[in-house]
RORORO-713771 format. One record per residue (C-alpha): x, y, z; residue in one letter; residue number from 1. Coordinates in steps of 0.25 Angstrom, whole numbers. Layout:
% residues N
xx: X; yy: Y; zz: Z; r: A; k: NUM
...
% end
This chain:
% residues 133
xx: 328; yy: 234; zz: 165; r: X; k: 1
xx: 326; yy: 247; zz: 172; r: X; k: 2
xx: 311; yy: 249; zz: 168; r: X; k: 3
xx: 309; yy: 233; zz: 174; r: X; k: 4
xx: 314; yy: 238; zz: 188; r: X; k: 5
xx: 300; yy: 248; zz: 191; r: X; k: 6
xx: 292; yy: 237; zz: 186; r: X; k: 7
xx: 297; yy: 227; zz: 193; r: X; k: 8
xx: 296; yy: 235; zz: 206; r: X; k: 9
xx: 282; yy: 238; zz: 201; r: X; k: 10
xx: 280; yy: 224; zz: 203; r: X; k: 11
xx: 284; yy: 225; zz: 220; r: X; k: 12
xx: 270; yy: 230; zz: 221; r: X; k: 13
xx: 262; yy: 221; zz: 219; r: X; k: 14
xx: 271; yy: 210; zz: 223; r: X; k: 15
xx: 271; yy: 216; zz: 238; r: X; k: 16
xx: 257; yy: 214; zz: 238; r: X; k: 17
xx: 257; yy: 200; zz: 231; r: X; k: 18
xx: 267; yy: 197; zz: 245; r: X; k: 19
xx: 256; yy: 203; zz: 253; r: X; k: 20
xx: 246; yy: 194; zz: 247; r: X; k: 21
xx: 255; yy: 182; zz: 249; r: X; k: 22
xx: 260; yy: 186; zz: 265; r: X; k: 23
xx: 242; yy: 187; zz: 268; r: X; k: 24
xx: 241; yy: 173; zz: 266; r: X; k: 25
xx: 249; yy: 169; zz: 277; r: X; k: 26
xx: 243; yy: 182; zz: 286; r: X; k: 27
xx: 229; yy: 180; zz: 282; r: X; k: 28
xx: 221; yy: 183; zz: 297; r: X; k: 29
xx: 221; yy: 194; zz: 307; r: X; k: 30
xx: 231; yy: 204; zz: 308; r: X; k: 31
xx: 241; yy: 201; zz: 298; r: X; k: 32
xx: 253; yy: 210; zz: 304; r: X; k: 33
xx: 264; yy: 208; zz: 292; r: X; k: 34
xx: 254; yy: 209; zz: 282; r: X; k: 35
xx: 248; yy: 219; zz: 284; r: X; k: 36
xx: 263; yy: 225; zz: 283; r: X; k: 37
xx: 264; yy: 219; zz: 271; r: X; k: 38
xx: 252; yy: 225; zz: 264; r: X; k: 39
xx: 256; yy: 240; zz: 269; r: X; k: 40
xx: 270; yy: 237; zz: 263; r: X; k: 41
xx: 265; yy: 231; zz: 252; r: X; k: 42
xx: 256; yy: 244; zz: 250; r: X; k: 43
xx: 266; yy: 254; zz: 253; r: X; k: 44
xx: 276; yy: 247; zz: 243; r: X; k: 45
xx: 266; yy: 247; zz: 232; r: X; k: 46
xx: 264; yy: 262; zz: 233; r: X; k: 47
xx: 279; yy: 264; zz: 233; r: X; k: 48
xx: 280; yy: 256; zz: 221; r: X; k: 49
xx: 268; yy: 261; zz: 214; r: X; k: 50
xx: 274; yy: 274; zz: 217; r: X; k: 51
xx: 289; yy: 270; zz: 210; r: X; k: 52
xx: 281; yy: 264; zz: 198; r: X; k: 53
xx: 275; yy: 279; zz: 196; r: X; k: 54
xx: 289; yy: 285; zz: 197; r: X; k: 55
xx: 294; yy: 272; zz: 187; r: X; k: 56
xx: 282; yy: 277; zz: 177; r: X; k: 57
xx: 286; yy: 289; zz: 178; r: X; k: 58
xx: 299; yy: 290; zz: 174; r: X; k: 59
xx: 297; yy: 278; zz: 164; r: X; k: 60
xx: 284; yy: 282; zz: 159; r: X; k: 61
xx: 280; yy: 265; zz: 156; r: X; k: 62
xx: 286; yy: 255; zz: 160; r: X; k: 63
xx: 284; yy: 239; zz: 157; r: X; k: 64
xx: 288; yy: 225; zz: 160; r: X; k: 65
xx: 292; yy: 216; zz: 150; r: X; k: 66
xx: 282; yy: 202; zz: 151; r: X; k: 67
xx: 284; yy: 192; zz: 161; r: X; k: 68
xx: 280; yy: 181; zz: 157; r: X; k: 69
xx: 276; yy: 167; zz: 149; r: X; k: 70
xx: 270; yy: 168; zz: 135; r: X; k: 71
xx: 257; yy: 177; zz: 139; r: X; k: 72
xx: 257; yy: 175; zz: 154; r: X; k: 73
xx: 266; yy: 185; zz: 163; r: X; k: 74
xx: 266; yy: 200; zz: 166; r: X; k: 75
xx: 272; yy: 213; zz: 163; r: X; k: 76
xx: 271; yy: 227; zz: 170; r: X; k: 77
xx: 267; yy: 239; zz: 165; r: X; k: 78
xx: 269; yy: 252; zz: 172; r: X; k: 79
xx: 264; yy: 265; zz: 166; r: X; k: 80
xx: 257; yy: 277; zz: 173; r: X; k: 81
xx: 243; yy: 271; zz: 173; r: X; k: 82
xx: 249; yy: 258; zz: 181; r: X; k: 83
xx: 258; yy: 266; zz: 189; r: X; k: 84
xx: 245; yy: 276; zz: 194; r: X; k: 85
xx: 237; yy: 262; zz: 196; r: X; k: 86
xx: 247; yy: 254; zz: 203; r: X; k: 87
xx: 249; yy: 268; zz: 212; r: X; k: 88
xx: 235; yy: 268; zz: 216; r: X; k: 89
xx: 233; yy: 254; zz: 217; r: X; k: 90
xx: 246; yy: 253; zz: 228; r: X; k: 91
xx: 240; yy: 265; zz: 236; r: X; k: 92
xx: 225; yy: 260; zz: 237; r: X; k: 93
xx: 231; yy: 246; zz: 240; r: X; k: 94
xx: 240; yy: 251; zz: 252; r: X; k: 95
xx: 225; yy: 260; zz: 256; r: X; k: 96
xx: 217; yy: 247; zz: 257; r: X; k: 97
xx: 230; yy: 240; zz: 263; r: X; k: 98
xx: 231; yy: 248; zz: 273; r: X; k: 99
xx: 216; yy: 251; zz: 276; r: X; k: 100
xx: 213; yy: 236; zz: 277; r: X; k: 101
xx: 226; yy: 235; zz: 286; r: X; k: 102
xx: 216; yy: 243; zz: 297; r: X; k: 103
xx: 202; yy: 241; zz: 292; r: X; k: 104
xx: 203; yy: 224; zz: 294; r: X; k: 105
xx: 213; yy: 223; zz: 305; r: X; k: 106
xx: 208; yy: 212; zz: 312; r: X; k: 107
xx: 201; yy: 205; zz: 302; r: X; k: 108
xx: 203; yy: 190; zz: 301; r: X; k: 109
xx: 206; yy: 190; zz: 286; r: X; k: 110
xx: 214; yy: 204; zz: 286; r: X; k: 111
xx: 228; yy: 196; zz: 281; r: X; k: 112
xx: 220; yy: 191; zz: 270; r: X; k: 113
xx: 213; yy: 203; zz: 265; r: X; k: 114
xx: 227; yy: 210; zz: 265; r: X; k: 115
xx: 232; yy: 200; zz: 256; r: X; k: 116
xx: 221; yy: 199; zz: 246; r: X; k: 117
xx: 223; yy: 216; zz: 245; r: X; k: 118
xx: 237; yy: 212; zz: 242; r: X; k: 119
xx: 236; yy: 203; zz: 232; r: X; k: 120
xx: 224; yy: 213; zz: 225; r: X; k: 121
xx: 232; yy: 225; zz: 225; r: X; k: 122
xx: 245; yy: 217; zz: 219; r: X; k: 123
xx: 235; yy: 211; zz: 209; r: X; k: 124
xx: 229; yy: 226; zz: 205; r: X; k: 125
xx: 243; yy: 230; zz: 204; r: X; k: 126
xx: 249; yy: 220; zz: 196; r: X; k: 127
xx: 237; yy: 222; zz: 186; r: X; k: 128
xx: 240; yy: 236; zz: 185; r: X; k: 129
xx: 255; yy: 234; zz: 182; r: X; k: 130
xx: 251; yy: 222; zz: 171; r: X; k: 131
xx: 255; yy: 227; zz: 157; r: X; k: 132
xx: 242; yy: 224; zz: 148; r: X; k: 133
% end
C-alpha cells in the first residue's frame, strides 16, 4: 500500500497536462490568460514531482504498479532510475518550451491551441516512459 502512494502521485503529472490539453479546447485564439497559467503550473508541478519520484527511487530502489486493467488491455507503472532520470528531463524540457512559447507566439491566433497540443505531447511522452513493458 505504501509503495502505490509514489506511483500514483507519479501519475499527477501527466494528468495536469492531460487537464492542460482539455482547458486549450475552450481557449484555443489569442492570448489565452488562464492557460497559459495553467501550462506554467502544469510544468512546475511536473518538475516537482519528477523530482519526488527520484527521492521515491531512491529510497525504494524500483517500484511497480499492479495491472489495471481487462484481460490484456489496461496499464501498469514502472518506476526505476532509468524512468525517474527520463521523466525528470522530460518535465524540465517541457516547462523550457512551455515557457519559451508562452513569449515567442504571444499574439498568435492559434497560440491556445499550440499550448494544448504541447500538453497533450508531453503527458503522452511521460505516460510512455512510466509504462512498464
Amino acid at each position: 500500500m505504501l509503495q502505490n502512494l509514489p506511483i500514483s502521485l507519479t501519475l499527477v503529472s501527466p494528468v495536469v497536462f492531460i487537464l492542460t490539453a482539455i482547458v486549450s479546447w475552450f481557449q484555443p485564439g489569442i492570448r489565452p490568460f488562464f492557460l497559459k497559467k495553467l501550462a506554467t503550473a502544469a510544468s512546475i508541478i511536473s518538475i516537482s514531482i519528477a523530482a519526488l519520484s527520484g527521492f521515491f527511487v531512491a529510497k525504494y530502489s524500483l517500484l511497480e504498479s499492479p495491472f489495471y486493467g481487462i484481460a490484456d488491455l489496461g496499464f501498469s507503472i514502472r518506476l526505476d532510475a532509468l524512468s525517474v532520470i527520463m521523466l525528470n528531463m522530460i518535465a524540465l524540457l517541457g516547462f523550457i518550451v512551455i515557457r519559451f512559447s508562452l513569449n515567442y507566439l504571444d499574439g498568435d491566433s492559434r497560440h491556445g491551441t499550440f499550448i494544448g497540443r504541447l500538453a497533450a505531447a508531453i503527458a503522452s511522452v511521460q505516460l510512455l516512459v512510466l509504462s512498464e513493458t
